[in-house]
C-alpha positions as CSV (number, residue, x, y, z in Angstrom):
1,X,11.5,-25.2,-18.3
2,X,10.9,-27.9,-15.9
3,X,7.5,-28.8,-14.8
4,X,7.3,-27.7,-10.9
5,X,4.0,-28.1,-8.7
6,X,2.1,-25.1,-7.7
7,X,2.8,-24.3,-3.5
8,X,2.3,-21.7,-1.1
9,X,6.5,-20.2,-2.0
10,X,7.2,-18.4,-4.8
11,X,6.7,-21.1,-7.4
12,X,10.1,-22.4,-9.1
13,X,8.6,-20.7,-12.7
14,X,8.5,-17.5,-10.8
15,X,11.6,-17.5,-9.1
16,X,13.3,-18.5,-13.2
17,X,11.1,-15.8,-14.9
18,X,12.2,-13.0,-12.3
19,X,16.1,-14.2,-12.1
20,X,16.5,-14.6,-16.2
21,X,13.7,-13.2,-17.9
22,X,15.2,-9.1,-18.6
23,X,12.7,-8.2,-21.2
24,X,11.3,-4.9,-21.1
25,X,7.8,-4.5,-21.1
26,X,6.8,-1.3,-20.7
27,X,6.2,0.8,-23.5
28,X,6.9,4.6,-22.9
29,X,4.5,6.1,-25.3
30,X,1.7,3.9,-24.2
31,X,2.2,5.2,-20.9
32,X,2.1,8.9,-21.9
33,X,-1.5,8.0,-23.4
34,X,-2.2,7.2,-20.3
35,X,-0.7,9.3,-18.1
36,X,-2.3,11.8,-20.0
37,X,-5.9,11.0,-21.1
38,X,-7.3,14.2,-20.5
39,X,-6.0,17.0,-21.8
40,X,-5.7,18.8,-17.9
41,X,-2.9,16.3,-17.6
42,X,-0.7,16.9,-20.6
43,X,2.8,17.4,-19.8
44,X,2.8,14.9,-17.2
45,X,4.9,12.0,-18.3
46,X,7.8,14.7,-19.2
47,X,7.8,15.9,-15.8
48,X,7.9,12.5,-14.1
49,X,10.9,11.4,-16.5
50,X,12.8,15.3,-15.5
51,X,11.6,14.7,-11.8
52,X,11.1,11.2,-11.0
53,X,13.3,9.3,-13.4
54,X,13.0,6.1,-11.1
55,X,9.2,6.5,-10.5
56,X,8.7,3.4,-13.1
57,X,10.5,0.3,-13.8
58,X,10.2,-0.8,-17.2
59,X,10.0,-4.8,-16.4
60,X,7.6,-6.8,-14.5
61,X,8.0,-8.9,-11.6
62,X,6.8,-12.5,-11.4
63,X,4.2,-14.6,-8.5
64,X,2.9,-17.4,-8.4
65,X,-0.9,-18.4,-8.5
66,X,-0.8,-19.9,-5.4
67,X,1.1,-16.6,-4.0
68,X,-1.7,-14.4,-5.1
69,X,-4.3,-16.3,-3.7
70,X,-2.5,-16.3,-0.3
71,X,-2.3,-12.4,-0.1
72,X,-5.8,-12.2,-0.6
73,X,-6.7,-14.7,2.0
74,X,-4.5,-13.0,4.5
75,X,-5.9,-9.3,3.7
76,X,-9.6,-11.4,4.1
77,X,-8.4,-12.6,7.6
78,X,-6.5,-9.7,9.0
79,X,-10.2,-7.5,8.3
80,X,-12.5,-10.0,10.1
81,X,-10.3,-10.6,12.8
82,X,-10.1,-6.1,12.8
83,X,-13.8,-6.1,13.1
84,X,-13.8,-8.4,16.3
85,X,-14.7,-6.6,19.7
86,X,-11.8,-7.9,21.5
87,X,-9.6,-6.7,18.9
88,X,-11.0,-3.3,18.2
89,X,-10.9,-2.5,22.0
90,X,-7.1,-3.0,22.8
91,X,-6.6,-1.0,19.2
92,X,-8.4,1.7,20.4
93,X,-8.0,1.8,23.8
94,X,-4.2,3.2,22.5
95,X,-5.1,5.2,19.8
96,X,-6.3,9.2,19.6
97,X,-9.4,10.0,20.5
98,X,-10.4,11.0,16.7
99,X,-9.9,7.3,16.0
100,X,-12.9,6.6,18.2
101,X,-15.2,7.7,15.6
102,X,-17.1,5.1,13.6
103,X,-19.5,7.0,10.6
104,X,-19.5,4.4,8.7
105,X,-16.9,4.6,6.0
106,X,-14.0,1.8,6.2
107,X,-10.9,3.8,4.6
108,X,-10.0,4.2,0.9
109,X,-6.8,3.1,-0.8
110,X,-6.0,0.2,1.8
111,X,-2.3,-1.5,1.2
112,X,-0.7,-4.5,2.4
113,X,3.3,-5.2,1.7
114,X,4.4,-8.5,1.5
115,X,8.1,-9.4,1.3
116,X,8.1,-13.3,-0.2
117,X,10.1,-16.4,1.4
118,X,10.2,-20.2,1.0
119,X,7.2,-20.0,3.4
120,X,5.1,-17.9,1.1
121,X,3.9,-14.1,1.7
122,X,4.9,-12.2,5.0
123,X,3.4,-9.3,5.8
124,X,5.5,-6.3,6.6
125,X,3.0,-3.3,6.8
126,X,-0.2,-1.6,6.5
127,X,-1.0,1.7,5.0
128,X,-4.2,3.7,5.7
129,X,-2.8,5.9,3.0
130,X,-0.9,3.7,0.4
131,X,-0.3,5.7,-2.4
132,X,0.6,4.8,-6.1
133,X,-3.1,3.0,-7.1
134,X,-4.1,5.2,-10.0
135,X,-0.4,5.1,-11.2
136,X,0.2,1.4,-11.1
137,X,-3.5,1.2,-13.3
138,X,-1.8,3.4,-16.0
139,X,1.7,1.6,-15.7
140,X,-0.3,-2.2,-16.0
141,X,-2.3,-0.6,-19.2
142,X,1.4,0.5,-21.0
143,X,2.6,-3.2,-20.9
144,X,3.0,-5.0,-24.1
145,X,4.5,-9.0,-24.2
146,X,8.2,-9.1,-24.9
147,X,7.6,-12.3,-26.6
148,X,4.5,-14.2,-28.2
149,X,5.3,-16.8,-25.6
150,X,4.5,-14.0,-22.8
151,X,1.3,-12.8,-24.4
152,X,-0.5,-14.8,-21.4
153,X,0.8,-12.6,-18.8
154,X,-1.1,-9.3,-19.8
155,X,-4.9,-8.6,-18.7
156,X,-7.1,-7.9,-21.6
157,X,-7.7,-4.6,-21.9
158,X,-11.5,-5.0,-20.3
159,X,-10.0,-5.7,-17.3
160,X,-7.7,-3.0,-17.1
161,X,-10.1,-0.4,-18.3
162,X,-12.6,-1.8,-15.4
163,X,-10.0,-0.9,-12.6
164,X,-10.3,2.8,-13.1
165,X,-14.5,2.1,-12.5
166,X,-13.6,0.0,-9.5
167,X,-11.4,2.8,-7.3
168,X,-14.3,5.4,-8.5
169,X,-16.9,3.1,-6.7
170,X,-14.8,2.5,-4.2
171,X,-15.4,6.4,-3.1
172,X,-18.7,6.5,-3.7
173,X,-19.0,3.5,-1.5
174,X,-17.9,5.3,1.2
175,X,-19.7,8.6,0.3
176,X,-23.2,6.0,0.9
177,X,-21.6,3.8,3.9
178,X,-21.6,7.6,5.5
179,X,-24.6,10.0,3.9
180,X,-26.7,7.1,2.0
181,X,-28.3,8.7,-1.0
182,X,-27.2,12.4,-0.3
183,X,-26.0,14.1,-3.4
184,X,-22.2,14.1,-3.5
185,X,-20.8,17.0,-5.1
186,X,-17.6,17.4,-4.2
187,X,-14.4,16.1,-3.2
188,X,-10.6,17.5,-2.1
189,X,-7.7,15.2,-2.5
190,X,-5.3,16.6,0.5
191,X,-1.9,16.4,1.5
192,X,0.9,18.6,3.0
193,X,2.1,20.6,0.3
194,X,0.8,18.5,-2.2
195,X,2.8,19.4,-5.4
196,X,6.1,19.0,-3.7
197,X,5.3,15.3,-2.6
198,X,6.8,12.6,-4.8
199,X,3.8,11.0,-5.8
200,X,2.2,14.1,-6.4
201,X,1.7,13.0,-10.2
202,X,-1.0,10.6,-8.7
203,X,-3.1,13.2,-7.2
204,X,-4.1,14.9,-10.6
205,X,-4.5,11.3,-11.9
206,X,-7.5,11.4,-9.0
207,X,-8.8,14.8,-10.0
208,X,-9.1,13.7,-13.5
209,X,-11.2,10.7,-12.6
210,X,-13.7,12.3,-10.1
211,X,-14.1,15.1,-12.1
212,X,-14.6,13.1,-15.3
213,X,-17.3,11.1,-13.2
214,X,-19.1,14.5,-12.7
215,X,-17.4,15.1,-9.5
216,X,-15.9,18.5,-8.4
217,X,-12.4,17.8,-7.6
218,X,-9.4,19.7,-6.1
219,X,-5.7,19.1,-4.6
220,X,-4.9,21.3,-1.8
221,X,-3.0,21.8,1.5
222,X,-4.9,21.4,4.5
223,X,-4.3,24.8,5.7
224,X,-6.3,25.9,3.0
225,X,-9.4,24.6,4.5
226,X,-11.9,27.1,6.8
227,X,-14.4,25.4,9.3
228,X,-17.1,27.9,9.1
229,X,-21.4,27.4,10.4
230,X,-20.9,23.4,9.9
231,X,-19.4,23.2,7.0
232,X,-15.7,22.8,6.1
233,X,-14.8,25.3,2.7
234,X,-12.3,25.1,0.0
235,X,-11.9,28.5,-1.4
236,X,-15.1,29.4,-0.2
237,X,-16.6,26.3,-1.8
238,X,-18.6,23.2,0.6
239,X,-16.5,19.9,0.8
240,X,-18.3,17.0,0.6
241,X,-15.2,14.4,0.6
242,X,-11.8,14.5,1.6
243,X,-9.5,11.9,-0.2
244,X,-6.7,11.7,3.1
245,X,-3.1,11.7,2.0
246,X,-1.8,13.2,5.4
247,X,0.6,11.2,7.6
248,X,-0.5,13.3,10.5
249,X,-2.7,10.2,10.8
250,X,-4.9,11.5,13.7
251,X,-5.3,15.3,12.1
252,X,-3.2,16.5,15.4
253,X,-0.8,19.3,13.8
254,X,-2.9,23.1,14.1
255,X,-2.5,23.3,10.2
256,X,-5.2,20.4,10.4
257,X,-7.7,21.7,12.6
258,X,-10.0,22.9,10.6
259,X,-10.0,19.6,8.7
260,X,-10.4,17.8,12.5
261,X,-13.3,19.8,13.6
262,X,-15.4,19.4,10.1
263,X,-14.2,15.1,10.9
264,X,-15.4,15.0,14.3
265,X,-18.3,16.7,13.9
266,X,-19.6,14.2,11.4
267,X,-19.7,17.2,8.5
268,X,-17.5,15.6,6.1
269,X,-16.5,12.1,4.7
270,X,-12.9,11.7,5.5
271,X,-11.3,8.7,3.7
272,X,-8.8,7.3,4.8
273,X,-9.6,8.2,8.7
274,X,-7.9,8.0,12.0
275,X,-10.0,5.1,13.2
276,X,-9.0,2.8,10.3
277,X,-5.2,4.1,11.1
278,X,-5.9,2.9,14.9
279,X,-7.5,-0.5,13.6
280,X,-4.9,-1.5,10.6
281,X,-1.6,0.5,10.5
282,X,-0.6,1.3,13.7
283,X,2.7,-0.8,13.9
284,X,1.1,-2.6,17.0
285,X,-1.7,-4.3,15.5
286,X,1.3,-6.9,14.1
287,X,1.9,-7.9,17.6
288,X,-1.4,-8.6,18.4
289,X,-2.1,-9.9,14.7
290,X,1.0,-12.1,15.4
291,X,0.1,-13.6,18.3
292,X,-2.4,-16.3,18.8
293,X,-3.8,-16.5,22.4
294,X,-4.8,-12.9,21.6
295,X,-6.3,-13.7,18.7
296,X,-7.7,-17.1,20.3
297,X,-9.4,-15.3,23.3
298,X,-11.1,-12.7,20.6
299,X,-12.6,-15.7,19.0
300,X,-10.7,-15.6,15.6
301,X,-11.2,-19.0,13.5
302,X,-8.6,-21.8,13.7
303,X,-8.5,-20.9,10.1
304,X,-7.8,-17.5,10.2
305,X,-5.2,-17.7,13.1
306,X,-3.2,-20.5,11.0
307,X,-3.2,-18.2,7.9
308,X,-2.1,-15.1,9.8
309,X,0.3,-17.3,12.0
310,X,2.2,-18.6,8.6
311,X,2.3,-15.1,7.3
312,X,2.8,-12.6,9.2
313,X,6.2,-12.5,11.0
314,X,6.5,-12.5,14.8
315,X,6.2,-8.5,16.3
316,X,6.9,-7.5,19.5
317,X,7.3,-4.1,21.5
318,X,10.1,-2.9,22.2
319,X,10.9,-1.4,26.0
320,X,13.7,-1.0,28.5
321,X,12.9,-4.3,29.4
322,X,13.4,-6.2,26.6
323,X,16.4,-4.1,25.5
324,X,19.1,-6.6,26.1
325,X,17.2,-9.6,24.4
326,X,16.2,-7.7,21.3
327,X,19.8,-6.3,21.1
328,X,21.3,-9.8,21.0
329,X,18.7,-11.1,18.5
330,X,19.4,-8.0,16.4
331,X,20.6,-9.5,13.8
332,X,17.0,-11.1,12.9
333,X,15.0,-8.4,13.4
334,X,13.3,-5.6,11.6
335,X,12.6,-2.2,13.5
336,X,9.8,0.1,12.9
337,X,8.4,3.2,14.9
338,X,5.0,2.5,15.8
339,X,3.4,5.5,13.5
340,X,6.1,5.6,10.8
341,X,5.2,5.2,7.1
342,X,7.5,5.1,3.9
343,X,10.0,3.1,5.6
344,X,10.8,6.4,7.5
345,X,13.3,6.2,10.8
346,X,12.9,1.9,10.1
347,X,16.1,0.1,10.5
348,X,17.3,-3.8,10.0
349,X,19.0,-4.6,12.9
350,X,22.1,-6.2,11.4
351,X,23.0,-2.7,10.6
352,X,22.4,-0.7,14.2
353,X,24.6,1.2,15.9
354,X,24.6,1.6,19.4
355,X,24.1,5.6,19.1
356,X,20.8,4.7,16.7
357,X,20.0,1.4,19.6
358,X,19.5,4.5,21.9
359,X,17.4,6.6,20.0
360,X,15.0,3.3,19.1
361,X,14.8,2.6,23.1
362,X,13.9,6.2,23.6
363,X,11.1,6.1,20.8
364,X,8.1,3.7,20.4
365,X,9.2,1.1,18.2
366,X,8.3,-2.7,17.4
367,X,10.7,-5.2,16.3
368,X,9.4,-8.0,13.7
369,X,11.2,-11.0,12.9
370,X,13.6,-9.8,9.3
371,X,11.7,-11.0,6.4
372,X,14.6,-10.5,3.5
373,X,12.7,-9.6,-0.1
374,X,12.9,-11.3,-3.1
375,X,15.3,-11.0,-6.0
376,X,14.6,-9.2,-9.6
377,X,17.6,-9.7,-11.9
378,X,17.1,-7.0,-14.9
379,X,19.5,-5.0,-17.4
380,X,20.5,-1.9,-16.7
381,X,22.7,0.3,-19.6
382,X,23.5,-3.3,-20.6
383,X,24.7,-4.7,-17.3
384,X,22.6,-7.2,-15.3
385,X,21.6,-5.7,-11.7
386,X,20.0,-7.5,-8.8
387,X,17.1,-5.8,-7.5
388,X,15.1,-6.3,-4.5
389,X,11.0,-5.9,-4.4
390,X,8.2,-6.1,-1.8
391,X,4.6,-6.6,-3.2
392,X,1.9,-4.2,-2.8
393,X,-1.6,-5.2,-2.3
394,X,-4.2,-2.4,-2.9
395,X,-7.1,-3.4,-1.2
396,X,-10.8,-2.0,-0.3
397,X,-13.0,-3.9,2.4
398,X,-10.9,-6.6,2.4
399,X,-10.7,-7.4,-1.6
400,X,-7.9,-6.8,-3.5
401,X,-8.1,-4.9,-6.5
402,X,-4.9,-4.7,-7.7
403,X,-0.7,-5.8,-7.1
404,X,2.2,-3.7,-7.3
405,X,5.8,-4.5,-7.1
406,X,8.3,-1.7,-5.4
407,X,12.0,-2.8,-7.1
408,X,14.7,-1.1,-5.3
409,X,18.6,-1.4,-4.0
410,X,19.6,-0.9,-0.1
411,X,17.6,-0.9,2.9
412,X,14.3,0.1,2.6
413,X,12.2,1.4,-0.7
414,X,13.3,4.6,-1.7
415,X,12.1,4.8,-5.9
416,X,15.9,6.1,-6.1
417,X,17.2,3.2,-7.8
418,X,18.2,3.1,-11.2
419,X,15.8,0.1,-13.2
420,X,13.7,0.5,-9.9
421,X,10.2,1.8,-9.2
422,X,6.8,0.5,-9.5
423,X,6.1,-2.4,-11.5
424,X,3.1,-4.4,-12.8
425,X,2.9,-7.9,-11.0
426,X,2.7,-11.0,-13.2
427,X,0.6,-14.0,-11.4
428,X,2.0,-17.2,-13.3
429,X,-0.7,-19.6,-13.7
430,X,-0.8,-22.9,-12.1
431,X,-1.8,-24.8,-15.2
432,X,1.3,-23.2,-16.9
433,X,3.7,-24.4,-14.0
434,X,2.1,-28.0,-13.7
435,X,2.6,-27.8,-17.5
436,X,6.1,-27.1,-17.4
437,X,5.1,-24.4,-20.6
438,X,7.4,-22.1,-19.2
């Protein structure tokens, strides 16, 4: 190929490798292994193909160098300029009084999307909850090369085996940032009926690894839980750690009482938490995040205020004001309810309709400036498909410890594409590109 130079865009290798490279990586019995290390988890991989047939895709998706290292300077920014005064105030001052809290912990299983333009990375949300970490670490370690001129573009298998360490620590990070050298004993992985969610593969996949760090692990609905003299039970049993998959964000639905009063009354370690929610993944932290005389007057850096102003797309409420203006600039805009999640109730304005204008103006909603994803041409049954993909960056305190590509056809994500699903994310070196080895 020809040699390009590295930018801030998708480089030109990337852009080649993900239109006309349709070699399939992933291979199936590799990820069985995986999927089921431990011998609690067998039969796991033949459910997900029964259940979830579009849960993994079975190619990768290509960045550039210069890409990657953006996404993690704008995850770096976004979290100091979250942990300025000014900015924590006007976050909270809106948000539930659980998110007022502050024990210490920082939230668990942060992610960051990214749709990718000629500009570089655009941020389109934040998830408290972002789920699909422990199932991307076993997808990344089924890869093999397609070719021995790809053999550059899988991690050696120290580095893959180290993840699984890394999200372990990450927990017991919080456990310390919380109850310092306390024993921790215990720890339930929670969600609303839990085994009919779709990525409810992914909580036994957390089981297994606290347990098999000597941690007593369980997944359970949160109406299982008893507040009782201090202490919130499982089954009778002391929790010392909840792993929060709810989207009731700010534990406000009766069924989550029990695990509200144990929160607030400082008697467990709740991660994610409502106050992380308030600070990161409320939809209106992009407007202020988006615009800099807010982020001037809190005292951000020039630097950090140029990084987020080149990547994260211009947000603003929506009200009865504004209606007629954001209706006639529709076309370029992305709406999202302020607490939605999964791309839930989210609508790209070139597709409205005037009965679903309505219901928007009636809700709380922001509109961002439309960010279109990137392309992924790959074979399906033989016949070449376009796909589209965001990129998800699982983070903790700021880092990131590991990218993810959603591929998928229509409007939003929906893992009910055929080809489609998660996807490892190949980083394409910038010595390779100068190069032109590719």
């Amino acid at each position: 190929m020809t040699s390009q130079p590295a930018t801030a865009s998708i480089s030109p290798s990337a852009e080649t490798l993900n239109r006309d490279c349709f070699c399939r990586t992933l291979n199936m019995e590799r990820l069985r292994e995986q999927l089921e290390s431990d011998p609690s988890l067998k039969g796991m991989m033949s459910s997900i193909t029964q259940t979830r047939p579009n849960l993994f895709s079975s190619t990768v998706v290509f960045i550039s160098q210069a890409v990657q290292q953006q996404i993690s300077a704008t995850v770096e920014a976004i979290e100091r300029v979250a942990a300025l005064p000014g900015y924590q105030v006007q976050a909270l001052s809106r948000a539930d009084a659980s998110a007022q809290h502050d024990f210490g912990p920082l939230g668990a299983c942060m992610g960051y999307d990214f749709h990718l333009n000629a500009n570089g990375p655009q941020l389109i949300e934040v998830n408290t909850n972002a789920g699909g970490l422990l199932l991307n670490v076993a997808l990344a370690r089924a890869q093999e090369a397609c070719c021995d001129e790809m053999d550059w573009a899988f991690p050696s298998s120290e580095r893959r085996d180290n993840l699984k360490k890394t999200i372990f620590y990450m927990f017991d990070a919080e456990w310390q940032l919380q109850c310092g050298t306390a024993p921790w004993r215990s720890v339930v992985i929670v969600d609303d009926a839990p085994m009919a969610q779709y990525l409810a593969p992914e909580f036994e996949l957390f089981r297994q690894l606290f347990a098999q760090n000597g941690i007593h692990a369980a997944v359970a609905d949160p109406s299982e839980f008893v507040w009782q003299n201090g202490r919130l039970l499982h089954q009778g049993t002391p929790v010392d750690m909840v792993y929060n998959r709810l989207t009731d964000f700010y534990l406000a639905e009766p069924n989550h009482l029990a695990l509200r009063q144990a929160y607030e009354a400082n008697a467990v370690v709740l991660t994610p938490h409502p106050r992380a929610h308030a600070l990161l993944a409320d939809k209106r932290n992009l407007i202020a995040l988006s615009h800099d005389e807010l982020l001037l007057a809190w005292g951000a850096s020039a630097a950090d205020r140029s990084l987020l102003a080149a990547n994260i797309p211009a947000t603003r409420l929506v009200t009865p004001e504004r209606a007629d203006e954001l209706w006639a600039q529709r076309r370029q805009l992305f709406f999202k309810p302020v607490a939605g999640y999964g791309a839930k109730a989210a609508y790209r304005g070139d597709k409205l309709t005037r009965r679903v204008w309505n219901e928007i103006l009636e809700g709380d909603f922001v509109a961002q400036a439309l960010v279109p994803p990137s392309g992924r041409k790959i074979e399906v049954d033989g016949v070449q498909t376009d796909l589209k993909f965001d990129i998800r960056a699982y983070t903790y305190a700021g880092q990131v410890q590991l990218l993810a590509a959603r591929m998928y056809a229509g409007q939003t994500t929906n893992f009910r594409t055929q080809g489609g699903g998660f996807a490892p994310v190949i980083v394409v070196p910038a010595e390779k590109i100068a190069a032109g080895a590719l």
